[in-house]
C-alpha positions as CSV (number, residue, x, y, z in Angstrom):
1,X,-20.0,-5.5,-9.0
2,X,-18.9,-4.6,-5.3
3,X,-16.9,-1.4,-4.7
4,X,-13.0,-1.4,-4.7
5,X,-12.1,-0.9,-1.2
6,X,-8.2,-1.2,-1.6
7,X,-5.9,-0.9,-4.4
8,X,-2.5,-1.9,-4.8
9,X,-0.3,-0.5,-8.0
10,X,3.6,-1.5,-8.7
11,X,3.9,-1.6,-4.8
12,X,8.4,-2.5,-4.2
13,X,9.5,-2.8,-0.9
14,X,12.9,-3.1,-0.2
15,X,15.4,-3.7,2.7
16,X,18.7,-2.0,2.2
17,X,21.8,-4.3,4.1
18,X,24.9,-5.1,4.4
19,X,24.9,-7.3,1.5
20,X,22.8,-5.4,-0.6
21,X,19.3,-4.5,-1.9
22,X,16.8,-7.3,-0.9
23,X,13.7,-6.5,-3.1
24,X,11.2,-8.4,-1.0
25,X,8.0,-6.8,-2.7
26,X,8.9,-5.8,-6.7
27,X,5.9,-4.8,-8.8
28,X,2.9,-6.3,-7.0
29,X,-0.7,-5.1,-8.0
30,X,-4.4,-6.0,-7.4
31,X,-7.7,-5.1,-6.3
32,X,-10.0,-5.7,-3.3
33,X,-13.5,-5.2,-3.4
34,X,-16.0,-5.0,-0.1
35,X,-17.1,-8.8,0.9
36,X,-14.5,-10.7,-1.3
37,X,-11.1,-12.6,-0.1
38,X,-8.1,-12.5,-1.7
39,X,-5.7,-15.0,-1.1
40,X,-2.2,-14.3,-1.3
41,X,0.4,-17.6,-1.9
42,X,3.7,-18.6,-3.0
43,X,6.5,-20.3,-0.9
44,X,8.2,-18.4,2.1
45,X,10.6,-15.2,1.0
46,X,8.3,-14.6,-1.6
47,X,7.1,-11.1,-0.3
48,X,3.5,-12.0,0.8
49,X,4.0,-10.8,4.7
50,X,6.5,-7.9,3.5
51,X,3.4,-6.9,1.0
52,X,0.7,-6.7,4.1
53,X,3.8,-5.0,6.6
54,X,3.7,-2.4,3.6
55,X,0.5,-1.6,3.8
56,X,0.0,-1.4,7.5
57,X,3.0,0.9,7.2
58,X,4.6,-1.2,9.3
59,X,8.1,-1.5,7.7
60,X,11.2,-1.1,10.0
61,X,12.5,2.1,8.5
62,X,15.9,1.6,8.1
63,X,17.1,-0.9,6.9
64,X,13.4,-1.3,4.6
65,X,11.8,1.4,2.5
66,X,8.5,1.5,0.0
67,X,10.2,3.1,-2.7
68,X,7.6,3.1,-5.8
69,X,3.8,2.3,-5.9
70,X,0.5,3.2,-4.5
71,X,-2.1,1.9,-1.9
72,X,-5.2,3.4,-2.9
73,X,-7.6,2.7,0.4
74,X,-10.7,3.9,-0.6
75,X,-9.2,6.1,-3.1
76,X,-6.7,7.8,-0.2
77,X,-3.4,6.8,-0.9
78,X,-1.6,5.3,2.4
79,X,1.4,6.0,1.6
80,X,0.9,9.8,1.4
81,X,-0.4,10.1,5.3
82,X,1.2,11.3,7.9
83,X,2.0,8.7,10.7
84,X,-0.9,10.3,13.2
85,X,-3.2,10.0,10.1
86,X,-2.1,6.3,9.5
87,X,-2.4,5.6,13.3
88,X,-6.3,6.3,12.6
89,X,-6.8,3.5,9.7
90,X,-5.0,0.8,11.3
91,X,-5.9,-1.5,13.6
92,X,-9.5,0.6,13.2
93,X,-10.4,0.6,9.4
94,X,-7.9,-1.7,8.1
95,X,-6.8,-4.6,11.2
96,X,-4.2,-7.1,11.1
97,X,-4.0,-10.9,12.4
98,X,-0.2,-11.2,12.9
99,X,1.6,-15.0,12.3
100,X,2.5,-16.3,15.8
101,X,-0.3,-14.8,18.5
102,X,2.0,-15.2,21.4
103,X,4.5,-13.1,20.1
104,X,2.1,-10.3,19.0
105,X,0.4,-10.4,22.6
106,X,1.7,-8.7,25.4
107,X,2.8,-10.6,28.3
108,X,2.6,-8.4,30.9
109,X,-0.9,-7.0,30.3
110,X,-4.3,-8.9,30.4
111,X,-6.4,-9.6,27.3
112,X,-9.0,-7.6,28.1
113,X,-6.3,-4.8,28.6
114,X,-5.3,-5.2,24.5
115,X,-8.3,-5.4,23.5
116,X,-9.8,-2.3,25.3
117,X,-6.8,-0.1,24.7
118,X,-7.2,-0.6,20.9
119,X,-10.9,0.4,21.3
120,X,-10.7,3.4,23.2
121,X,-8.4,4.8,21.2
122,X,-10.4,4.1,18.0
123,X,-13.9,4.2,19.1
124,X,-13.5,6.5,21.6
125,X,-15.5,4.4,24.6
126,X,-15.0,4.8,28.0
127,X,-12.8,2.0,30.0
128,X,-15.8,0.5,31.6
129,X,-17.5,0.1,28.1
130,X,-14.4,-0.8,26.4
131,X,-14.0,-3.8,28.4
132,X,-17.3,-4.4,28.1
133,X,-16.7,-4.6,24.3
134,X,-13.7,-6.3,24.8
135,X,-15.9,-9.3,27.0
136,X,-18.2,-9.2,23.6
137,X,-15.7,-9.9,21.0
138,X,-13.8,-13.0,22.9
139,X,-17.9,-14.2,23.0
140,X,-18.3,-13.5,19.8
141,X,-14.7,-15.4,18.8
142,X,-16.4,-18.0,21.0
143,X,-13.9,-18.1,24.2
144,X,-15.9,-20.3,27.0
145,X,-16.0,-18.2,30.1
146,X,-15.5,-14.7,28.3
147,X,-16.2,-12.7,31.3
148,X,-13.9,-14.4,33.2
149,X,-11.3,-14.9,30.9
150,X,-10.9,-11.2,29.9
151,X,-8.9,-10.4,32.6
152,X,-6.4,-13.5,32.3
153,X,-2.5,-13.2,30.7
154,X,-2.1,-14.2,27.3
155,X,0.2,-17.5,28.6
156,X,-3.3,-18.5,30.3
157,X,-4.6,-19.7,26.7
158,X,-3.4,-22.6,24.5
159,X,-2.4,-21.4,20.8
160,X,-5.6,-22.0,19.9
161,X,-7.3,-19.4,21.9
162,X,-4.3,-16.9,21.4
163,X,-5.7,-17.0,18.1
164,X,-8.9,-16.2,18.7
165,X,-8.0,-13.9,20.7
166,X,-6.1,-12.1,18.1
167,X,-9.0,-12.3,15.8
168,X,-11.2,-10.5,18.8
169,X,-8.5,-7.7,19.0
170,X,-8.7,-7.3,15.0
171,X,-12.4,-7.6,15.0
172,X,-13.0,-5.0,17.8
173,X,-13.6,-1.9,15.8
174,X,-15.5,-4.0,12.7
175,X,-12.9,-3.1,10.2
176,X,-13.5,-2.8,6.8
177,X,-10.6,-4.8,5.6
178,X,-8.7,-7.8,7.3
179,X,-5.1,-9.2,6.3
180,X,-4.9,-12.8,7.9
181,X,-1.2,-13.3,8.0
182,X,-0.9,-17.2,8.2
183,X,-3.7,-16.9,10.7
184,X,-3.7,-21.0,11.8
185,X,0.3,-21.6,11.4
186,X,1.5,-23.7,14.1
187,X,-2.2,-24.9,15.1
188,X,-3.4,-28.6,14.9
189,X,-5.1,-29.1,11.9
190,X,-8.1,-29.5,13.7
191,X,-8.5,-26.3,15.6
192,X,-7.3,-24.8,11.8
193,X,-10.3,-25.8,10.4
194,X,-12.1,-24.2,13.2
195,X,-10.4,-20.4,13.2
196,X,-10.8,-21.0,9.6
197,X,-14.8,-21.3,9.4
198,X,-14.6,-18.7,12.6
199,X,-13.1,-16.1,10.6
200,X,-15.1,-16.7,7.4
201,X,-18.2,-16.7,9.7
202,X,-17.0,-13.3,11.1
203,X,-16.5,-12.1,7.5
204,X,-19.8,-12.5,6.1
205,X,-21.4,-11.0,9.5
206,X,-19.0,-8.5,8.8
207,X,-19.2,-7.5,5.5
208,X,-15.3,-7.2,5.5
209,X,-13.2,-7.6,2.9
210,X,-9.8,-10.1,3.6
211,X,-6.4,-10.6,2.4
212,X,-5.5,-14.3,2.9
213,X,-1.6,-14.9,3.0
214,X,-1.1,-18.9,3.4
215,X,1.0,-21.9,2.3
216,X,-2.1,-23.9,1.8
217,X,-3.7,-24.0,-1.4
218,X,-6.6,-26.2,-0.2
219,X,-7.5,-23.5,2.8
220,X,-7.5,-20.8,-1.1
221,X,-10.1,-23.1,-2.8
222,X,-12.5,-22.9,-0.1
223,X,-12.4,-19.4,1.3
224,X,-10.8,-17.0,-1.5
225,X,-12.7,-14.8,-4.6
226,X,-9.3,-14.0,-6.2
227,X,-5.5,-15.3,-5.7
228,X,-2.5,-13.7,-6.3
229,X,0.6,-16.1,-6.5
230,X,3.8,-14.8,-5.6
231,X,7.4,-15.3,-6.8
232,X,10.4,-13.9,-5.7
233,X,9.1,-10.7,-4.4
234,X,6.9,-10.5,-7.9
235,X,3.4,-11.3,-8.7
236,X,3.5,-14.5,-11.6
237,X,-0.2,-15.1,-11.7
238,X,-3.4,-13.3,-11.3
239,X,-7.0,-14.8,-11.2
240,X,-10.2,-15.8,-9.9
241,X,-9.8,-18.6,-7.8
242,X,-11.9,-20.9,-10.3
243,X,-9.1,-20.2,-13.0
244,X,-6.6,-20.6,-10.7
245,X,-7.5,-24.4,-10.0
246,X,-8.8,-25.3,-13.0
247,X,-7.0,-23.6,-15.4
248,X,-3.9,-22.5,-13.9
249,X,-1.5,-20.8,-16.6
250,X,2.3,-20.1,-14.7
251,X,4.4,-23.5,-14.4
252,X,5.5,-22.1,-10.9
253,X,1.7,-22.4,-10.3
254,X,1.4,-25.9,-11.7
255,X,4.4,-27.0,-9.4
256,X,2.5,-25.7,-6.3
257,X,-0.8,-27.6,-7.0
258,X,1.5,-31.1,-7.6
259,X,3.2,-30.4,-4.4
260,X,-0.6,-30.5,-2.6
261,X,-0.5,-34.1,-0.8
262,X,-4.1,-36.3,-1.4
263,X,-5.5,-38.6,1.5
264,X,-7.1,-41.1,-1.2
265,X,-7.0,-41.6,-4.7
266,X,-3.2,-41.0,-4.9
267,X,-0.4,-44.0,-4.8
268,X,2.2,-41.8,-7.2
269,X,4.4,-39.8,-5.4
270,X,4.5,-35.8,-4.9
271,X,6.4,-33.7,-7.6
272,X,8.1,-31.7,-6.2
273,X,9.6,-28.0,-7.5
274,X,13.1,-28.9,-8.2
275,X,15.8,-26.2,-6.8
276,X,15.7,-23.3,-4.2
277,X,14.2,-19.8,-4.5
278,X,16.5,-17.5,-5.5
279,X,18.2,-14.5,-3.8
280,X,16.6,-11.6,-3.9
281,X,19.7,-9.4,-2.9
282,X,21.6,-10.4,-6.8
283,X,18.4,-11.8,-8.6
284,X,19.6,-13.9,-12.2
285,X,19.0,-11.9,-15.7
286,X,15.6,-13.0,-17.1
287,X,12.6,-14.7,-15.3
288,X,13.3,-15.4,-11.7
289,X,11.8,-19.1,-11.9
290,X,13.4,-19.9,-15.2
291,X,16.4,-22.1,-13.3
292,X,13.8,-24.1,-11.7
293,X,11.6,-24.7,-14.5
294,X,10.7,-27.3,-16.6
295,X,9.5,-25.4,-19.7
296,X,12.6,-22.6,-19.5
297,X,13.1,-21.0,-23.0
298,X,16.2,-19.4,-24.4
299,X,14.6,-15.8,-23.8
300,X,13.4,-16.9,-19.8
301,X,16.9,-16.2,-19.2
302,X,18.1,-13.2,-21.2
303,X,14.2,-11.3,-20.6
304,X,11.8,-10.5,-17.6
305,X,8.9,-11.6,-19.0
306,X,5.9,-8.8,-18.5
307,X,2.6,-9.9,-17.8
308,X,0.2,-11.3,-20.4
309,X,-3.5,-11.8,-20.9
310,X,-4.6,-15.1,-20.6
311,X,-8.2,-14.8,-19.9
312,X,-11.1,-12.7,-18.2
313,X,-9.7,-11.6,-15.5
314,X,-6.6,-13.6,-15.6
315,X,-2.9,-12.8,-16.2
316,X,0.2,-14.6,-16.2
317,X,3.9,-13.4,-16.3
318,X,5.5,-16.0,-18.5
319,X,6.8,-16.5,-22.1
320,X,4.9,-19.0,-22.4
321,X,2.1,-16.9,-23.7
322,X,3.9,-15.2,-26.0
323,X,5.4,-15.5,-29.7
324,X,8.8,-16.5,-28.2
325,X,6.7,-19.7,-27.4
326,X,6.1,-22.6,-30.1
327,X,2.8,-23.9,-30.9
328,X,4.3,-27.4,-29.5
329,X,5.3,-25.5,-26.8
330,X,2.3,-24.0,-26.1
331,X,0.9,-27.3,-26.6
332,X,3.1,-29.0,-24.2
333,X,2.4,-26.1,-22.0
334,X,-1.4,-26.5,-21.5
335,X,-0.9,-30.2,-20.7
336,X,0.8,-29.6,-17.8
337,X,-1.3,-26.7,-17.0
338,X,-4.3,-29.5,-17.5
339,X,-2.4,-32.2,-15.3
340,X,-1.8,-29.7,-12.7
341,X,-5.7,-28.6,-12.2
342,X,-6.0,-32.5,-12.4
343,X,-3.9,-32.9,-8.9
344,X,-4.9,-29.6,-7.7
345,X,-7.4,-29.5,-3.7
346,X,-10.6,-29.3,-5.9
């Protein structure tokens, strides 16, 4: 078995307002071993960006804090550095591909600019060789007229390119770890399938390991070892990503897979998850998805449930699994759990 390169124990982030306390990231914890992809899901406000922001050490400090937890990188926890010591790791041993490219870009300097600053400062190159580099990794990211191109402004490229061009400026010290934050929102599908299979490509040439965070389940079953699905700041399921399609245990989980829209075979319409996601400044008593689902037990409201064993390698946080549960319950419960691998991308 591969090497743990990054671990992440009872990590909770959270933003302190007006309002109140927005726990964005409450009890989240995995592990990421060299070559594999994790994949990170669950609808938007559900903490998967604020998770990867926490490990960069990239919170805005106030209003957000990490209050509890460890990120064990290489057995070095990150959030015991000093901000000089952290400087070191990122962007350099642990790199970042932010959501929208043209607001991570700067305007005013050239691409070649970017990408060179971030290399002298990590690897320590001179500014003719650093651009030189630079050159390399949009070739290598497979921008036509590299050479060229280096020295254009970031409005110059289409969002396509922008994104390449972000995965050449994460790329350019050959970290050991990558967190792809939605790294083809806002793309055509077509040039998604494209940055997709280019950063896979890069991966295996690599030998990095990656944190996927996306919406999109099929993108999951084709690229990720693991997957982590997300709810309300909290972690609901845990598995590899053949469990998670085929056997899929967390009726949070089930109602993502229904929501995945076929091209053929299909005529019925989409299920959708009924309701919103809740607050997560005055979160209700008990589970957080219990209002919104279908298989809600007396105790879903009055207890959190913790997380139980349902297989090798696989957890899931829900009564379900419990003795609060019925046998028909539990029966009715793996039907759905059956029907939802049944609809599921794969």
């Amino acid at each position: 078995m591969a090497e743990v390169l990054l671990s992440v124990r009872n990590l909770k982030t959270y933003f302190y307002t007006d309002e109140g306390v927005v726990k964005a990231v409450d009890g989240l914890s995995y592990e990421l071993r060299k070559g594999e992809t994790l994949g990170i899901v669950g609808e938007s406000g559900s903490g998967k960006s604020v998770h990867a922001l926490s490990i960069m050490r990239l919170i805005p400090q106030p209003p957000g804090k990490i209050v509890e937890g460890q990120i064990l990188f290489n057995g070095t926890d990150l959030l015991k550095l000093s901000e000089e010591e952290m400087r070191r790791i990122r962007g350099n041993r642990i790199a970042m591909i932010f959501q929208e490219p043209m607001t991570s870009l700067n305007p005013v300097l050239t691409i070649g600019e970017q990408i060179a600053e971030a290399i002298m400062l990590h690897q320590g190159l001179g500014k003719r060789d650093a651009w030189d580099r630079a050159a390399e990794m949009l070739e290598k990211v497979q921008i036509p007229l590299a050479r060229q191109r280096v020295r254009d402004y970031p409005h110059q490229f289409s969002g396509g390119m922008r994104q390449r061009v972000m995965i050449a400026m994460a790329l350019s010290c050959n970290p050991s770890i990558l967190i792809a934050d939605e790294p083809t929102t806002a793309l055509d599908v077509t040039i998604q399938a494209q940055i997709l299979e280019l950063i896979t490509e890069l991966q295996r040439e690599l030998n990095m390991a990656m944190i996927l965070i996306t919406h999109n389940l099929g993108v999951v079953a084709e690229t990720c070892d693991d997957v982590v699905v997300m709810y309300a700041g909290r972690p609901v399921e845990r598995a590899t990503v053949d469990a998670t399609f085929t056997d899929p245990k967390h009726p949070y989980t089930w109602g993502l897979l229904h929501s995945v829209p076929k091209l053929y075979e299909r005529k019925e319409r989409l299920i959708p998850i009924e309701g919103q996601p809740p607050s997560l400044i005055d979160l209700p008593p008990g589970c957080s998805f219990a209002p919104r689902c279908p298989f809600a037990m007396e105790i879903c409201v009055k207890a959190d449930p913790p997380e139980y064993p349902v297989g090798a390698n696989h957890a899931a946080r829900c009564f379900l699994h419990s003795e609060y549960a019925t046998e028909d319950e539990k029966r009715a419960a793996a039907a759905a759990g059956l029907a939802a691998a049944a609809y599921g991308p794969r």
